[in-house]
C-alpha positions in Angstrom: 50.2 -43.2 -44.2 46.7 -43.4 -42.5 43.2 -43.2 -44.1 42.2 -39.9 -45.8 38.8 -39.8 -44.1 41.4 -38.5 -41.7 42.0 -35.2 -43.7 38.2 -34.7 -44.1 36.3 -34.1 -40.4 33.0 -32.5 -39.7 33.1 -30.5 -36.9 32.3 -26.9 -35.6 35.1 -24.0 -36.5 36.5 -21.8 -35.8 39.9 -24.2 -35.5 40.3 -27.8 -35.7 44.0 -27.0 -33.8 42.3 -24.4 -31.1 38.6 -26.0 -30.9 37.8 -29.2 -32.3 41.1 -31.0 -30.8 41.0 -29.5 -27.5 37.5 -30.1 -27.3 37.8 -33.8 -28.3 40.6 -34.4 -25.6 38.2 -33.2 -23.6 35.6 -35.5 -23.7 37.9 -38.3 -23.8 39.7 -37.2 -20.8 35.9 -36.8 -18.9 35.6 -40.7 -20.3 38.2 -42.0 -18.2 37.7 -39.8 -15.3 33.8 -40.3 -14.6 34.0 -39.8 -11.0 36.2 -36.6 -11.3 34.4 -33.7 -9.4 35.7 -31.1 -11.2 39.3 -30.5 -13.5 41.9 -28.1 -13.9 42.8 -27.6 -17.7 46.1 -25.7 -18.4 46.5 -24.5 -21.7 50.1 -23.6 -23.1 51.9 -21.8 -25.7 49.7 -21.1 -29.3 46.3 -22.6 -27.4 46.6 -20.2 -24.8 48.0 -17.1 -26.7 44.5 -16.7 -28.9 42.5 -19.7 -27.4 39.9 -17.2 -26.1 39.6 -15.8 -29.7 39.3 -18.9 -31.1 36.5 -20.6 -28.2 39.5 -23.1 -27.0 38.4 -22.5 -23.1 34.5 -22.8 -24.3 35.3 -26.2 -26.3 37.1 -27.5 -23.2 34.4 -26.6 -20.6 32.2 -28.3 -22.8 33.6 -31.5 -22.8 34.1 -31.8 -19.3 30.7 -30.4 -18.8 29.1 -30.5 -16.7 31.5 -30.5 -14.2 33.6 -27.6 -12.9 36.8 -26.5 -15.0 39.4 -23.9 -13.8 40.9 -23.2 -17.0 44.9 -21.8 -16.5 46.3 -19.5 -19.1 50.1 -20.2 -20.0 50.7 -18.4 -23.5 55.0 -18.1 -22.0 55.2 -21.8 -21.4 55.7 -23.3 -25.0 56.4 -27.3 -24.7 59.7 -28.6 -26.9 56.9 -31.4 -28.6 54.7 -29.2 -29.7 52.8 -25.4 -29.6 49.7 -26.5 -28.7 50.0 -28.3 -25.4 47.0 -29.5 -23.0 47.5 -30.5 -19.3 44.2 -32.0 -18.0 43.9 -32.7 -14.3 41.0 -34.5 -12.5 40.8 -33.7 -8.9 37.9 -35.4 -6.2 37.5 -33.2 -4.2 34.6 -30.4 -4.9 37.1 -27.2 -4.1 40.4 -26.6 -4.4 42.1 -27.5 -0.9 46.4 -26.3 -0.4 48.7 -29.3 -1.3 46.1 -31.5 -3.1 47.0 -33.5 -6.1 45.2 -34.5 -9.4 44.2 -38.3 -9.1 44.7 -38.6 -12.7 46.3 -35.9 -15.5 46.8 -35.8 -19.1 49.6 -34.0 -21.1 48.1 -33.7 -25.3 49.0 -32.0 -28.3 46.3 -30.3 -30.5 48.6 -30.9 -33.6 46.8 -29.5 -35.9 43.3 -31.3 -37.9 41.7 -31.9 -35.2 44.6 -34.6 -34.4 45.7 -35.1 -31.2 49.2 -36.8 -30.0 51.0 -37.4 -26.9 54.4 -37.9 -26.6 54.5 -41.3 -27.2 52.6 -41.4 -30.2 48.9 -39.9 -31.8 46.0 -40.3 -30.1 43.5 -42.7 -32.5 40.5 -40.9 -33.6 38.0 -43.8 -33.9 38.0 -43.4 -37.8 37.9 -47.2 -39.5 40.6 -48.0 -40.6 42.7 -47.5 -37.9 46.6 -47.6 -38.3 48.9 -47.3 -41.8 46.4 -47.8 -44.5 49.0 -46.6 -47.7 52.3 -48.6 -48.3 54.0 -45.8 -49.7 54.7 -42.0 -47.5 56.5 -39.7 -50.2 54.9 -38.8 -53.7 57.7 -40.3 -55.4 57.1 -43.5 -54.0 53.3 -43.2 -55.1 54.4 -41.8 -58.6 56.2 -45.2 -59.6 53.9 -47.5 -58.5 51.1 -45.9 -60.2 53.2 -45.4 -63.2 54.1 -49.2 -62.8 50.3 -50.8 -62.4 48.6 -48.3 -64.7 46.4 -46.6 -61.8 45.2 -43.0 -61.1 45.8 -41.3 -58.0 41.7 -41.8 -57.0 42.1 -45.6 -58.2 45.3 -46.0 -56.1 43.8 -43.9 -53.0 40.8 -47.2 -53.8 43.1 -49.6 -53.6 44.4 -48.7 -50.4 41.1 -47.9 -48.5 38.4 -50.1 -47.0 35.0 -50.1 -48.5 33.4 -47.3 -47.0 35.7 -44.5 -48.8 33.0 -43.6 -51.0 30.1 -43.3 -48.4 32.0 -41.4 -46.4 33.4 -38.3 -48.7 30.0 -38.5 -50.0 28.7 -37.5 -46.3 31.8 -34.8 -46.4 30.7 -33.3 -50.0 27.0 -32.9 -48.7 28.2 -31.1 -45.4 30.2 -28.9 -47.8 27.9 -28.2 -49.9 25.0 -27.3 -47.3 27.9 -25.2 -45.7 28.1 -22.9 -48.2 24.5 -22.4 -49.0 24.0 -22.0 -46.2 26.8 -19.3 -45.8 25.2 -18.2 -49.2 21.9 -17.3 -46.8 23.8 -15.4 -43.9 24.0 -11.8 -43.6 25.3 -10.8 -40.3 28.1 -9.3 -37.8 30.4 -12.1 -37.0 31.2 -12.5 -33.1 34.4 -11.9 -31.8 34.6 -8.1 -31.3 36.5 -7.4 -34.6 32.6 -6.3 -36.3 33.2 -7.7 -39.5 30.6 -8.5 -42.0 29.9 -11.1 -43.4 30.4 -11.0 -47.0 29.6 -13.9 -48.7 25.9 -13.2 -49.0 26.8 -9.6 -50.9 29.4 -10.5 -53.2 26.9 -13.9 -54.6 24.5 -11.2 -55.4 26.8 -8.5 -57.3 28.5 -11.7 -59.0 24.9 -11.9 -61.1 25.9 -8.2 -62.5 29.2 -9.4 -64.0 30.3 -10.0 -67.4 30.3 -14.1 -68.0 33.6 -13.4 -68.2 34.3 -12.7 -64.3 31.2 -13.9 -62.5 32.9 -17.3 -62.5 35.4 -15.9 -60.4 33.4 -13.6 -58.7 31.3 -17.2 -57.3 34.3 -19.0 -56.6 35.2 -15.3 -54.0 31.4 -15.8 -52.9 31.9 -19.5 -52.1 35.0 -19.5 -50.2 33.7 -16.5 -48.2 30.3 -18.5 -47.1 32.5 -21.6 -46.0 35.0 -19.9 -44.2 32.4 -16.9 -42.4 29.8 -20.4 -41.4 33.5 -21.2 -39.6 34.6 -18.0 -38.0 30.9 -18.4 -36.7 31.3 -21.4 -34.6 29.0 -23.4 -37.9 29.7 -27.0 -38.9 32.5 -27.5 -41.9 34.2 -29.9 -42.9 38.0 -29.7 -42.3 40.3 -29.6 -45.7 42.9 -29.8 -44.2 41.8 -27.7 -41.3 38.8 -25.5 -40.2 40.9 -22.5 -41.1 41.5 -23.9 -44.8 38.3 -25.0 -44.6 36.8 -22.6 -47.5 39.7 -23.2 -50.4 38.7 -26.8 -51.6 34.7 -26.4 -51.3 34.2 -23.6 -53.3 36.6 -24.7 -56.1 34.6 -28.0 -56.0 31.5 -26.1 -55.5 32.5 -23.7 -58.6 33.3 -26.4 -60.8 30.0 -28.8 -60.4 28.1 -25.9 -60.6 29.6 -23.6 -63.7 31.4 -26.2 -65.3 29.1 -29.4 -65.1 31.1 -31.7 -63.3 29.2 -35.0 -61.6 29.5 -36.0 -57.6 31.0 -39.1 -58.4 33.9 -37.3 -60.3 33.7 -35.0 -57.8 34.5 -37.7 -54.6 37.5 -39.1 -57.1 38.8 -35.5 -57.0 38.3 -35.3 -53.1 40.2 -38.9 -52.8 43.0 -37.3 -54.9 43.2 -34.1 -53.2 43.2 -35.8 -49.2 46.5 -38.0 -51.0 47.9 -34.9 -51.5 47.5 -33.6 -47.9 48.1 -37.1 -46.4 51.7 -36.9 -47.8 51.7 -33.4 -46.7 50.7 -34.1 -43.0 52.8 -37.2 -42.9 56.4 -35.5 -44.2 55.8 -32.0 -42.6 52.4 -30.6 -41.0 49.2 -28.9 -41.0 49.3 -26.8 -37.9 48.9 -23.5 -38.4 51.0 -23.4 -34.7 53.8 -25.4 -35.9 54.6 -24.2 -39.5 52.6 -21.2 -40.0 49.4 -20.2 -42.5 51.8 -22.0 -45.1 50.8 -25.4 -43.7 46.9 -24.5 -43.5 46.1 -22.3 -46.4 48.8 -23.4 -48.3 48.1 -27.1 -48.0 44.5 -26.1 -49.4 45.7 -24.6 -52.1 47.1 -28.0 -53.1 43.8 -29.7 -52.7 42.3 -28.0 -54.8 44.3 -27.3 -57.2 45.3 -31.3 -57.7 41.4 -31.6 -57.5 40.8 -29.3 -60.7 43.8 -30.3 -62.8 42.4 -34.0 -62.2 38.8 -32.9 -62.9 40.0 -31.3 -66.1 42.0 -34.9 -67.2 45.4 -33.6 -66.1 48.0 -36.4 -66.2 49.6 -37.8 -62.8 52.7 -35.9 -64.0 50.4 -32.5 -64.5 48.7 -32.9 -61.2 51.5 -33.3 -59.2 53.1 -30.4 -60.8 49.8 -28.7 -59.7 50.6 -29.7 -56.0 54.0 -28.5 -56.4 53.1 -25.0 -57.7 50.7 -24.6 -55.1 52.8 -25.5 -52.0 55.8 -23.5 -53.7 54.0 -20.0 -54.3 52.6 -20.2 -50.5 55.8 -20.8 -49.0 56.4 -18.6 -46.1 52.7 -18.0 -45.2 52.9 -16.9 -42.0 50.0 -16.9 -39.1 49.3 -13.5 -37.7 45.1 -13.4 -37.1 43.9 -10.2 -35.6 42.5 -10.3 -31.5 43.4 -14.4 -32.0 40.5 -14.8 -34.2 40.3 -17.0 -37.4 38.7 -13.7 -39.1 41.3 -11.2 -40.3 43.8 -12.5 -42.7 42.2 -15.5 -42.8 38.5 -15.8 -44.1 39.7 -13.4 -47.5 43.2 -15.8 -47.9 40.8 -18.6 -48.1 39.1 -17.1 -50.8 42.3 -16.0 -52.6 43.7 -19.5 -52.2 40.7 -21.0 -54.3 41.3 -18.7 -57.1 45.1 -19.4 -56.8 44.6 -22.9 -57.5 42.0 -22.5 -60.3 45.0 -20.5 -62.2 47.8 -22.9 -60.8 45.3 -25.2 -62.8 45.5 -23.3 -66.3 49.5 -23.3 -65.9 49.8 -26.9 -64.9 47.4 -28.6 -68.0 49.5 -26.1 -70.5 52.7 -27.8 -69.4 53.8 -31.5 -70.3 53.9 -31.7 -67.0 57.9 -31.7 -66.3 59.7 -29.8 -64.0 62.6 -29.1 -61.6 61.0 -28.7 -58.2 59.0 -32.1 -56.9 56.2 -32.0 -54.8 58.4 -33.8 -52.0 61.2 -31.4 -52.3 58.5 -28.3 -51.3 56.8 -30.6 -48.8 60.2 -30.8 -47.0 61.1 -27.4 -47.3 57.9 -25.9 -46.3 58.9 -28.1 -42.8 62.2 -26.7 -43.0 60.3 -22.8 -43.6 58.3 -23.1 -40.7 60.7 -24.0 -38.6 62.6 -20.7 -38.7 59.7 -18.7 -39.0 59.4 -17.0 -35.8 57.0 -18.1 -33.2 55.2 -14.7 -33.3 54.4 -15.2 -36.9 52.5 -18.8 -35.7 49.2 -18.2 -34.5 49.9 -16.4 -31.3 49.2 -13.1 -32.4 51.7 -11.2 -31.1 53.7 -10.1 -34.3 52.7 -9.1 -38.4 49.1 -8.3 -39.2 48.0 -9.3 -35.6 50.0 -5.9 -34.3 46.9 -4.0 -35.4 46.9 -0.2 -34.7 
């Protein structure tokens, strides 16, 4: 498996599938096409079918800018390798002329993260280091050789990255944080056509008025909400797994540093944990909300952090991974339906029902020995299995389930 610092991106939402990966392909296709006068950009499948609800066509013409870009809308044209498909063409002449050709073109795959992948293989992101950083792909495999040498799942997630682990999720826990005070702050209408409020701002305040008793979960609502409206806004987040997960993990983190006492340094332990978790998650099945539905998104979120708290709250290796298990198994079938294409309606509340999913997914897990049927690599491989015969309608193209609004 590759570096966790893979799992954890700061970008602007709202979509690390529909925005951030497009837009990177972009600018890398405009780096080896400098003397391109302008570029024809054809979107297919699940980027085209709500890529002008989630800003795909804006994040393209901005990496190309500031050239011209035609961009061609093909939501019927859905390519075998994957939803998301990209052709970028360079052409150099200034108009279009009858007959011409592209002197250079580009078929990509926004796969979901903000990854990207051709056919032959991923495209590398420029995060150090580069290549298969972990020895081991399946949770099994992890399991008995940290039962073996005596390690944690933060001291084994160490051992296997370079030097600069902790500097860098110590950058991603600031941007988090920041993003949700900030989110804390905002009180507005959030663009898209859909004139929803945003809520996060409200709901911290009434939390103040609640018993002791449910103002801790009242927060934890108030915290996803400011992560995931800063998103739906076009703000900067950081991706856990994804920009449309991106409000589950911060606020349980958030919630439990701030109610519960926790430091940053067991904080970032919690964070190496939790990207483990999606690493094996991504690497045996996916993150793409395109590919495998809201499962592989929210659901994949839920994991994080609920393998995050049952670790913060001394849960065994045995305990946590039952913790990853519950969470992946209880979101199976998630599908992704957003209203107008937008990452608004179902999905800025799911992200706040997902963090208090995994604080209770916590609770069950530390009460247990830690011993179960299920493993966490059986529900990995049948929430792959899931997605694949979950209708394409039901995969972020808007066209079936809540997305059918009357």
């Amino acid at each position: 498996m590759e570096t966790i610092k893979k799992i954890y991106k700061s970008g602007l939402g709202p979509s690390s599938s529909h925005t951030m990966g497009p837009h990177r392909a972009a600018e890398i296709f405009a780096t080896r096409t400098r003397n391109a006068s302008r570029y024809r950009v054809t979107l297919y499948g699940s980027l085209a079918a709500t890529g002008k609800g989630h800003h795909t066509d804006r994040a393209v013409t901005r990496g190309l800018s500031p050239k011209e870009v035609e961009i061609v809308w093909r939501p019927d044209i859905v390519k075998a390798f994957h939803p998301n498909g990209m052709l970028f063409e360079a052409f150099d002449t200034p108009a279009p002329q009858k007959g011409e050709r592209p002197f250079d073109s580009w078929l990509v795959y926004s796969i979901g993260g903000g990854y990207l992948s051709t056919e032959e293989g991923e495209v590398p992101m420029g995060i150090t280091p580069e290549g298969e950083v972990y020895p081991h792909n399946t949770m099994k495999e992890i399991m008995a050789y940290i039962d073996r040498e005596g390690l944690s799942f933060w001291e084994y997630v160490e051992q296997c990255e370079d030097g600069s682990l902790w500097l860098y999720l110590g950058e991603m826990w600031q941007q988090m944080q920041q993003t949700i005070e900030e989110g804390l702050q905002d009180d507005r209408v959030i663009a898209g056509g859909l004139h929803l409020r945003s809520k996060a701002h409200q709901y911290y305040i009434r939390a103040s008025a609640f018993k002791p008793s449910l103002q801790s979960r009242a927060l934890v609502i108030a915290y996803a909400l400011a992560t995931s409206e800063q998103n739906a806004c076009g703000g900067r987040i950081v991706t856990a797994p994804t920009c449309g997960s991106s409000g589950v993990l911060p606020a349980v983190l958030y919630h439990l540093k701030k109610n519960h006492g926790f430091s940053d340094r067991e904080i970032l332990r919690a964070m190496a944990t939790a990207g483990l978790f999606a690493n094996v998650i991504k690497t045996n099945a996916s993150i793409s909300g395109a590919e495998v539905g809201c499962q592989g998104e929210v659901g994949s979120a839920c994991v994080m952090a609920a393998v995050a708290s049952n670790q913060l709250f001394g849960g065994s290796p045995k305990q946590i991974e039952y913790a990853a298990e519950m969470a992946m198994e209880h979101n199976l079938g998630l599908t992704c339906d957003p209203l107008c294409g937008l990452v608004q309606i179902p999905c800025i509340e799911r992200n706040a029902m997902a963090a208090l999913r995994a604080l209770d997914i916590n609770i069950y897990a530390m009460m247990s020995d830690g011993r179960h049927i299920i493993s966490f690599d059986k529900v990995v491989r049948t929430m792959k299995l899931t997605g694949k015969d979950i209708p394409s309608l039901y995969k972020e193209t808007s066209l079936g389930g809540l997305a059918l609004n009357d």
